[in-house]
C-alpha positions in Angstrom: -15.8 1.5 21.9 -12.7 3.4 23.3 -11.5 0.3 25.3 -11.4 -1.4 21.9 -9.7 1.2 20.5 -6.9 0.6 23.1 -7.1 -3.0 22.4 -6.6 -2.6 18.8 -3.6 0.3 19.3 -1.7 -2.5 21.6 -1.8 -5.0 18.6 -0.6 -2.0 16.2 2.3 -1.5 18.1 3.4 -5.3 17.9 2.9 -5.0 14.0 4.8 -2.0 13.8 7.8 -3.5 15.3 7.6 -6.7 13.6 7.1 -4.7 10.3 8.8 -2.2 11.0 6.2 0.7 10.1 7.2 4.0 11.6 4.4 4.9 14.4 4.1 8.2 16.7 6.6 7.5 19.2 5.2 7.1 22.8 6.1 10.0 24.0 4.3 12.1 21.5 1.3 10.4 21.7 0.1 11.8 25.2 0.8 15.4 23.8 -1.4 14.4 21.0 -4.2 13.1 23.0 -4.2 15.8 25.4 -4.7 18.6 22.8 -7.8 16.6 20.6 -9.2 15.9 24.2 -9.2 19.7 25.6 -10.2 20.9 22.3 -12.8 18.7 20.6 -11.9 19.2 17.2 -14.8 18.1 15.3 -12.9 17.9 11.4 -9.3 16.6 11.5 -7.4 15.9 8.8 -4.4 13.3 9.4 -1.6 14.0 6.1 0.0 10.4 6.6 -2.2 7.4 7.8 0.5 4.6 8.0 -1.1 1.9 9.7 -3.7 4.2 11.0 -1.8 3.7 14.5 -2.1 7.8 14.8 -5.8 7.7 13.5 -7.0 5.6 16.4 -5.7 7.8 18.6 -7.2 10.5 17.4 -10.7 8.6 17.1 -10.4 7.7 20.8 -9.7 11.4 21.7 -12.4 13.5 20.0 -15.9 14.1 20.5 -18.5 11.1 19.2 -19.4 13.6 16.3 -16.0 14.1 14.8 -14.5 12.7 11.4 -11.3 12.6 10.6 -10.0 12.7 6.8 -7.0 10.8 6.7 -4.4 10.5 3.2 -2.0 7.7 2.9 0.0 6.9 -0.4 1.1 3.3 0.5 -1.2 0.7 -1.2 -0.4 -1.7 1.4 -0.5 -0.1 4.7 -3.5 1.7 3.5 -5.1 -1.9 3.3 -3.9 -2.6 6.7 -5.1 0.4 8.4 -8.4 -0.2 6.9 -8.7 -3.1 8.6 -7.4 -2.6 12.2 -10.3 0.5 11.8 -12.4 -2.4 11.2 -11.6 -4.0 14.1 -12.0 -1.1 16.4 -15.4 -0.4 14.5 -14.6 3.3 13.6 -15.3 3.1 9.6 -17.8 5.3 9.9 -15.6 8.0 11.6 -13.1 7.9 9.1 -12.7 9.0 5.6 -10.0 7.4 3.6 -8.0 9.1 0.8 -4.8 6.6 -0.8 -2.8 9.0 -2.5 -0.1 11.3 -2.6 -0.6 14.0 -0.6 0.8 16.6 -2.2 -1.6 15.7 -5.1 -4.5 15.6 -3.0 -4.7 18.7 -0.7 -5.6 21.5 -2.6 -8.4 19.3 -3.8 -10.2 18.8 -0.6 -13.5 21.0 0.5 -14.6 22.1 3.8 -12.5 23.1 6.7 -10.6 21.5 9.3 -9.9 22.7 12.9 -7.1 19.8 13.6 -4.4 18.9 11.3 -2.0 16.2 11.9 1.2 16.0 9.5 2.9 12.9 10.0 4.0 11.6 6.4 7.4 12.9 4.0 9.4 15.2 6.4 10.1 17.4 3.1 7.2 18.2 2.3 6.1 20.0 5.5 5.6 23.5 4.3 4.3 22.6 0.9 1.4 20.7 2.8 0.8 23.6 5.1 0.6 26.0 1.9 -2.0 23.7 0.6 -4.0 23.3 3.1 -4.5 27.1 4.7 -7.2 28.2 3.0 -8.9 25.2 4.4 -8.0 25.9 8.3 -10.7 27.4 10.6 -9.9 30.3 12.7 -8.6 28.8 15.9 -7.3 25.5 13.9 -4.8 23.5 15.5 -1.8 22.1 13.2 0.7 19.7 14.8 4.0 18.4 12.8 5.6 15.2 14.5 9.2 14.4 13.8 10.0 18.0 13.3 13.1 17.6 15.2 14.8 14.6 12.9 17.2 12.9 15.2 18.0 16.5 16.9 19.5 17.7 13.6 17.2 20.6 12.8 17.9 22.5 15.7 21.4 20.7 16.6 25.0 21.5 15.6 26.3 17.6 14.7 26.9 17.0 11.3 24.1 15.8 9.1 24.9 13.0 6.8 24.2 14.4 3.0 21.4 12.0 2.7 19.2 14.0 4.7 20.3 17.2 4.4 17.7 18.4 2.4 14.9 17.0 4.7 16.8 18.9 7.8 17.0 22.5 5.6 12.4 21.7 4.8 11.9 21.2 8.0 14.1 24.6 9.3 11.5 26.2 6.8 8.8 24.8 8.3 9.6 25.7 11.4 10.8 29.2 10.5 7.9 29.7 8.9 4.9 28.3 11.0 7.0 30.2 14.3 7.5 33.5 12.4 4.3 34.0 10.3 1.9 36.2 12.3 -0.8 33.7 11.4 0.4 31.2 13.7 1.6 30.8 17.2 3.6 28.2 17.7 5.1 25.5 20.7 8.2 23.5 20.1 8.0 20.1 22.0 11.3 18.6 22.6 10.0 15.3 23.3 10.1 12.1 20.8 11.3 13.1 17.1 10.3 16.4 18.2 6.6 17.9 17.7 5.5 21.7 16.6 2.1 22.6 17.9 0.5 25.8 16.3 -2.5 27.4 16.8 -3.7 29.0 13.3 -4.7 32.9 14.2 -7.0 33.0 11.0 -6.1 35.2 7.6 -7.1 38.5 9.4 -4.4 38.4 11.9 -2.1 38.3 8.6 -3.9 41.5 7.1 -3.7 43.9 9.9 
C-alpha cells in the first residue's frame, strides 16, 4: 500500500501545480514524516485537507492502526481528495469532515495525539483554543507556514493585505512558545513550521 501511496502523492503534485492548490512544500514534508514515523501517533487530526496531499503523507507514516480526522471547507478540493484517497485505497483510514473549521472543532470527541494545522493562517490560535481539551498528554501539534514569506519573524515591510495574518500568527507563536503547556521548535525551513509537544493541563496548574 505505501508504494501506492507514493504513486498517488507524485500525481498530486502535478495537480497542484497545474491547479494551483497550495501543498506542504518539500522541504517540510520530510520533517513531517519523520516525527508521525518516530512517534506512531495513532489519532491525528489534519485542520485543512486541501487535496489531501498532506493526508497521504501522514497515512504513509503512521502505524497500520491509526486514523486520521481530517476538515476541509472547500467543496471542490474536498471532492478531489476523496478521490486520490481512493486511489491509494486509504478510505477506511480516513475520516472526512467538509466544513469550516472553526465551526467544527469544539464539536469533535475523543482525543488526538497529532495535530496538523495547515488551513487559514489567521486562525491559528483560535484552532489551537478549540482543540486543547481534546489533546493527549504528550500530543504533538505542528503549524506549517508559520513563518509567511519570512515576515513573522523578519523586519521587511509587510504589505497591509496581510498584516493581520502576520500579527495571528506572532500570537500563535508567542503563545504555543510561551505557555508552559507546550514546548516548542521553530523550523526555519519551507514557509516555516512550529513543532510543539503538548505538556498536558497539569504542567499548567503547578
Amino acid at each position: 500500500m505505501i508504494d501506492k501511496i507514493y504513486e498517488i502523492l507524485s500525481e498530486m503534485e502535478q495537480y497542484a501545480v497545474t491547479h494551483n492548490v497550495p501543498i506542504i512544500q518539500k522541504e517540510s514534508t520530510q520533517l513531517l514524516c519523520e516525527i508521525t514515523a518516530a512517534n506512531k501517533p495513532v489519532s491525528i487530526l489534519e485542520i485543512g485537507t486541501a487535496i489531501g496531499y498532506s493526508t497521504l503523507l501522514l497515512a504513509a507514516a503512521m502505524p497500520v492502526h491509526g486514523k486520521i480526522t481530517t476538515i476541509e471547507l472547500d467543496e471542490q478540493r474536498v471532492t478531489m481528495a476523496k478521490r486520490f484517497f481512493s486511489q491509494a485505497g486509504i478510505n477506511n483510514e480516513i475520516e472526512f469532515i467538509t466544513g469550516n473549521a472553526g465551526e467544527v472543532l469544539s464539536g469533535l470527541t475523543g482525543k488526538f495525539d497529532f495535530v496538523f494545522i495547515d488551513a487559514a493562517k489567521g486562525q491559528y490560535l483560535d484552532y489551537l483554543f478549540k482543540i486543547m481539551d481534546k489533546l493527549s498528554p504528550g500530543a504533538i501539534v505542528i503549524a506549517d507556514n508559520v513563518l509567511f514569506r519570512g515576515w513573522v519573524l523578519g523586519s521587511e515591510t509587510i504589505p497591509k493585505r496581510f498584516r493581520t495574518i502576520v500579527k495571528r500568527l506572532k500570537a500563535y507563536l508567542d503563545f504555543v512558545s510561551n505557555d508552559v503547556r507546550f514546548d516548542t521548535v521553530i523550523h526555519h525551513i519551507g514557509d516555516g513550521v512550529a513543532v510543539s509537544h503538548y505538556q498536558g493541563e497539569q504542567k499548567h496548574e503547578k
